[in-house]
Each structure stands twice: as structure tokens, then as C-alpha cells.
DRENDO-1510 file (C-alpha; in Angstrom, 1 decimal, always signed):
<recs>
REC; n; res; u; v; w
REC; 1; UNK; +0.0; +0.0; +0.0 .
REC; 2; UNK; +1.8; +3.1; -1.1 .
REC; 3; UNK; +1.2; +6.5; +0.3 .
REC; 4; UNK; -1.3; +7.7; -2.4 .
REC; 5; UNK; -3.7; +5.0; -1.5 .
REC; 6; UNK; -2.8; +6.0; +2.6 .
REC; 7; UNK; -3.5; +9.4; +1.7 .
REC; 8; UNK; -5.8; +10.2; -1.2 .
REC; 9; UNK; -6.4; +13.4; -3.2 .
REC; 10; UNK; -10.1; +15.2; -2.9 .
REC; 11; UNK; -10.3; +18.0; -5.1 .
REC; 12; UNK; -13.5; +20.2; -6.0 .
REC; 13; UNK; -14.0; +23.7; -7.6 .
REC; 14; UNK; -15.6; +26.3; -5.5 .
REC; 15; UNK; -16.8; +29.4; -7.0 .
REC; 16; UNK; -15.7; +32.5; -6.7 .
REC; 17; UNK; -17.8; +33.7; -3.6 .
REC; 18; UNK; -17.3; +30.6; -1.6 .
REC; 19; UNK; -13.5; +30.7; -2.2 .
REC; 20; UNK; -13.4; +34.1; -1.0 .
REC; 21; UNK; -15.0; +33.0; +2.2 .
REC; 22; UNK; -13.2; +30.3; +2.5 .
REC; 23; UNK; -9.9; +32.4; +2.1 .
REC; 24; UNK; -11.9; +35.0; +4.9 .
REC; 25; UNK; -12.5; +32.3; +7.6 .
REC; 26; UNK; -9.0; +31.0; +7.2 .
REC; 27; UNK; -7.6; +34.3; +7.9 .
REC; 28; UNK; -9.4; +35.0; +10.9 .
REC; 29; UNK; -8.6; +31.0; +12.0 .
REC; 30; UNK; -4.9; +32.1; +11.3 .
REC; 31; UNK; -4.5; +28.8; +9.1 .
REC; 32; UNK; -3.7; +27.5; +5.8 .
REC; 33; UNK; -7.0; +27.4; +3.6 .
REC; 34; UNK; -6.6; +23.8; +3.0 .
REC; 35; UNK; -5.5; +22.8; +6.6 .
REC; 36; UNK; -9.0; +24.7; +7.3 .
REC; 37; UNK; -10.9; +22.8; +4.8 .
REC; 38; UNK; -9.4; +19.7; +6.3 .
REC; 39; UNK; -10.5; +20.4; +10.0 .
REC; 40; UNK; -14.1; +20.9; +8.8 .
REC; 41; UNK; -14.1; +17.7; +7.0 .
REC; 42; UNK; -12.5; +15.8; +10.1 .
REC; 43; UNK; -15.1; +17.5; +12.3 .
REC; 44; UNK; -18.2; +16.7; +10.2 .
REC; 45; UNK; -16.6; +13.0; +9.3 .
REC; 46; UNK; -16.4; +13.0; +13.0 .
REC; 47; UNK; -19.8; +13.8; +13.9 .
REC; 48; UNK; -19.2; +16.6; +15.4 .
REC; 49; UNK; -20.2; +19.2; +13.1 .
REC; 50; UNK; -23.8; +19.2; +12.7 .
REC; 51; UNK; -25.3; +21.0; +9.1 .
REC; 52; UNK; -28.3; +23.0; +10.5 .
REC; 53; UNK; -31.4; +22.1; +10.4 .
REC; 54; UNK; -33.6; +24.2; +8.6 .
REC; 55; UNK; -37.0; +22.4; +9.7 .
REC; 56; UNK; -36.8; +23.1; +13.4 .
REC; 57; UNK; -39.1; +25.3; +13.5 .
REC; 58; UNK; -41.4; +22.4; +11.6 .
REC; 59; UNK; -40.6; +20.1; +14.6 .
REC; 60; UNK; -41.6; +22.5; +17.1 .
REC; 61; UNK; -44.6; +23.3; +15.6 .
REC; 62; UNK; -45.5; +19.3; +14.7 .
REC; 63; UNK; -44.8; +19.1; +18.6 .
REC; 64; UNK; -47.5; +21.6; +19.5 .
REC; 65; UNK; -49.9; +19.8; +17.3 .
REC; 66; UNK; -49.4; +16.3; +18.7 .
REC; 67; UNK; -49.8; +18.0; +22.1 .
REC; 68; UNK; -53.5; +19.7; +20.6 .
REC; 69; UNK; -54.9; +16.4; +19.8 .
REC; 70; UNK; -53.6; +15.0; +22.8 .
REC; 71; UNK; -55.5; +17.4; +24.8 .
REC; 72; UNK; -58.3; +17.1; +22.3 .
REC; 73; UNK; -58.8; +13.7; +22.9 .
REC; 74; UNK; -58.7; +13.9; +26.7 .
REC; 75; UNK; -61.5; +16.6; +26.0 .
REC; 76; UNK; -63.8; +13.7; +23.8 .
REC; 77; UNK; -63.5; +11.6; +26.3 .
REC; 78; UNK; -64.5; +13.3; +29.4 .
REC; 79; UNK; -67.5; +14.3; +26.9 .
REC; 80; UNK; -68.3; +11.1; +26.3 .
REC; 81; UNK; -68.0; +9.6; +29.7 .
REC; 82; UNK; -70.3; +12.8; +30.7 .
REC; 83; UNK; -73.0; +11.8; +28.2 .
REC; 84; UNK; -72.4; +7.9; +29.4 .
REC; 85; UNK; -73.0; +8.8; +33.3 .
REC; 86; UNK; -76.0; +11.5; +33.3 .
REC; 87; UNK; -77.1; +10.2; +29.7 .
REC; 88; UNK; -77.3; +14.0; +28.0 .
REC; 89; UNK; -74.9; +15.8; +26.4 .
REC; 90; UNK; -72.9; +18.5; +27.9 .
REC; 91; UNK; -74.0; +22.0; +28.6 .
REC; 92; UNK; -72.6; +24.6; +26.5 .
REC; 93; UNK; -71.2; +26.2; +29.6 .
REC; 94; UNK; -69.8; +23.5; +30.7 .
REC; 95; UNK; -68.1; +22.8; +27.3 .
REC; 96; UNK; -66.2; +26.2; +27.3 .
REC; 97; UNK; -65.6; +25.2; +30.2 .
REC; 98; UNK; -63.7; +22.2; +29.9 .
REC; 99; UNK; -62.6; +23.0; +26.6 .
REC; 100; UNK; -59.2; +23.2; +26.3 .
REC; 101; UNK; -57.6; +26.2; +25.4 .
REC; 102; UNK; -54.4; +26.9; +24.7 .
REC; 103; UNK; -52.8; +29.6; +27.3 .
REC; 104; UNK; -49.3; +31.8; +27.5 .
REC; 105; UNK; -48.2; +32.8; +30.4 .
REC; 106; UNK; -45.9; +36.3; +30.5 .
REC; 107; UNK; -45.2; +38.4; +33.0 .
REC; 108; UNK; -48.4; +40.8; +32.4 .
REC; 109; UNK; -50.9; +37.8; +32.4 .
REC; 110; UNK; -49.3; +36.8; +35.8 .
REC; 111; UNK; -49.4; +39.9; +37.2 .
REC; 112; UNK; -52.9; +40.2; +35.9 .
REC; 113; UNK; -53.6; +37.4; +38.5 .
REC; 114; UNK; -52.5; +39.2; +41.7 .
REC; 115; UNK; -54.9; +41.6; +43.9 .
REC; 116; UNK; -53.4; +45.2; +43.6 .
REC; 117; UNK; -55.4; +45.7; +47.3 .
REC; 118; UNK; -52.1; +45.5; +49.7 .
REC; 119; UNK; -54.5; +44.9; +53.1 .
REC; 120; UNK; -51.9; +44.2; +56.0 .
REC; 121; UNK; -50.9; +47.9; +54.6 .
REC; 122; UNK; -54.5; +49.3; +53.0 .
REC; 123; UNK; -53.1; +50.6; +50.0 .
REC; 124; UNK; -53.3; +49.9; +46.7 .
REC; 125; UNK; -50.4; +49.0; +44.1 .
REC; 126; UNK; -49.8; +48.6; +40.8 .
REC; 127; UNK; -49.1; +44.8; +39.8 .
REC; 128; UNK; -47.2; +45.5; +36.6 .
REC; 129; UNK; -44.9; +48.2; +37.8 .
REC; 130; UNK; -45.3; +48.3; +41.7 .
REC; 131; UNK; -46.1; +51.7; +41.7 .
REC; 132; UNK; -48.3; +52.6; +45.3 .
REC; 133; UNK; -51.4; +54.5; +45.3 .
REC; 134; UNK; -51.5; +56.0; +49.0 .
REC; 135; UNK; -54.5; +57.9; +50.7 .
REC; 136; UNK; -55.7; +59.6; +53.7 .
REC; 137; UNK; -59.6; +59.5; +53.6 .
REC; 138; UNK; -62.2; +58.5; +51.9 .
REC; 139; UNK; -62.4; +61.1; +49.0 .
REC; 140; UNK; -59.0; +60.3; +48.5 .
REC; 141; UNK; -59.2; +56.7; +48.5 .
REC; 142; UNK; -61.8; +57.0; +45.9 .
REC; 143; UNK; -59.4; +59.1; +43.7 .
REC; 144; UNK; -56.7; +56.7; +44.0 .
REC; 145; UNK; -59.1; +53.5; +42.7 .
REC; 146; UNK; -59.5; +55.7; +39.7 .
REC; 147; UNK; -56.0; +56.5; +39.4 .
REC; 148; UNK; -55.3; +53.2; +39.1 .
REC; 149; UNK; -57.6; +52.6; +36.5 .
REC; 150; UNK; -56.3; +55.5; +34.3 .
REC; 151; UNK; -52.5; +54.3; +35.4 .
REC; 152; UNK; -53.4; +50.8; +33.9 .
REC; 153; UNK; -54.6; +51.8; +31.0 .
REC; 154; UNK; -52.3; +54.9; +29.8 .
REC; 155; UNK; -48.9; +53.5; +31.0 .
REC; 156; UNK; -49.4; +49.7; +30.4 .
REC; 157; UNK; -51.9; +49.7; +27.5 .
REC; 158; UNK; -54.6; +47.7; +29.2 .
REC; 159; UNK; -57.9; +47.7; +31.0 .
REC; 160; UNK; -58.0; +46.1; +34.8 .
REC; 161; UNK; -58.2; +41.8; +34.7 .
REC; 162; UNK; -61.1; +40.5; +36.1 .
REC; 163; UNK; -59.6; +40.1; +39.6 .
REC; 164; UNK; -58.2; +43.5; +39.4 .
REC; 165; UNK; -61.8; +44.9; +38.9 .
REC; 166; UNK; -63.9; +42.8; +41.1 .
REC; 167; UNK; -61.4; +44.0; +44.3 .
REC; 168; UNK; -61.6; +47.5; +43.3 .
REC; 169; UNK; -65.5; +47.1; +43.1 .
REC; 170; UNK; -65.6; +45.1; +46.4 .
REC; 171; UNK; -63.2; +47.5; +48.2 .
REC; 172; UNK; -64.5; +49.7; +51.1 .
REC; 173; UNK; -62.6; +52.8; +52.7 .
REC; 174; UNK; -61.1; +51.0; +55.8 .
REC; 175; UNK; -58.7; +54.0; +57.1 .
REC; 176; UNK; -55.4; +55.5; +55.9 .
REC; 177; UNK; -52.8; +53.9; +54.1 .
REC; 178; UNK; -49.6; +53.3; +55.8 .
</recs>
């Protein structure tokens, strides 16, 4: 076995553009542009160098639907075992209900889920920003649950969550904020 058949020749064209390239990222590698071309075929020969996959994004989103129809499914057949037990089919309540949806959580949505009613202190606060809306009677107290209103809406673009409104609603002057 002589040292041509140890050691074989490869050799391809490259165009113009991917010579220059090449000749770039051999520059900044501070080596020779073959001894470059020779570590990238060692590393992919090697497994190590991975050609990027262009469909990720079509795995992720094949993921998402597998995980629909899973929860679809579980949805048919707590349907159907409802219509089995009681022997009529689901209210439409009920089906909005149970239907599943499909929710994000972010840091607005979560903070959407907190009172803005601070009682061991009786004052209110904002839940996005933390800002605190003091008062000293009841005519201010009632200028500060519509400053919170208008501070919701102008600085964070949004109206008050469910929670948010049905404490302000239920909230009664109590005394001064600390």
C-alpha cells in the first residue's frame, strides 16, 4: 500500500464567492486554507459538526400539534363519559368550560392574576410596575381607585383583569394607608 492509496487526493471547484469565504475564515482562523478545509471535514466526518437544520421550527410546531390532539382527545373523552353517566350531552357552559384552550403565560398575564389591594398595609399597588397609590380619607381613597384605573390603561396599554376589577368594586374605605 503506497502513500497515495494512505492518503488520497479530494479535489472540487468552489466558486468564486465561496473561495473568498473560505480564504476569509481562514484568515481569521490564522491557518492555511486547505489545513482549514481539512478540520471541517474531520469535524463533520467525526460527527461533530452538525449541518443546521432548517425544519426546526417544523418540529416544534409538529410538537405543538401532537400536544393539541392529545388534549383534544382527553377533552372527547371526558365528553363522552359525561354523556355515558348522566345520559345528555354536555351543557354549553360546561363545554367552554372544559374545553381546552391553549394559554401563555408572561409576566403581564401573571401579574394580571395578583390583587393590587395591599391589606396588612390598605393601600393599593400597581401589579405590573409596583407603583403605590397612597391615601388619607375616603375622598381620596376613591381618587386613588381611579387613578389606578387610568395608570393601567395609559402606562401599560390595558384595562383592569377580572380580579383586578372585582377587588376595586368590592373595596371599602377602611382608614389611611400606611
Amino acid at each position: 500500500m503506497g502513500y497515495n492509496e494512505r492518503n488520497p487526493i479530494f479535489s472540487f471547484r468552489l466558486g468564486e464567492y465561496r473561495h473568498g469565504k473560505l480564504l476569509k475564515l481562514s484568515k481569521l482562523n490564522k491557518m492555511p486554507a486547505n489545513d482549514y478545509l481539512r478540520s471541517i471535514v474531520d469535524q463533520y466526518l467525526a460527527g461533530d459538526l452538525i449541518p443546521k437544520a432548517k425544519d426546526d421550527l417544523a418540529v416544534e410546531m409538529t410538537k405543538l400539534k401532537l400536544q393539541k390532539i392529545k388534549a383534544e382527545i382527553e377533552y372527547l373523552k371526558l365528553k363522552n363519559k359525561y354523556m355515558e353517566t348522566f345520559g345528555a350531552p354536555m351543557s354549553a357552559s360546561a363545554t367552554r368550560i372544559l374545553k381546552p384552550q391553549i394559554t401563555t403565560t408572561t409576566q403581564q398575564t401573571a401579574a394580571a392574576l395578583m390583587s393590587p389591594y395591599d391589606e396588612k398595609n390598605n393601600r393599593l399597588q400597581c401589579t405590573d410596575c409596583g407603583i403605590l397609590f397612597t391615601y388619607e380619607n375616603k375622598d381620596e381613597f376613591l381618587q386613588e381607585k381611579f387613578e389606578l384605573e387610568r395608570h393601567m390603561t395609559n402606562n401599560h396599554n390595558r384595562g383592569l383583569s377580572y380580579l383586578e376589577k372585582s377587588v376595586l368594586d368590592d373595596l371599602s374605605f377602611a382608614g389611611a394607608s400606611i
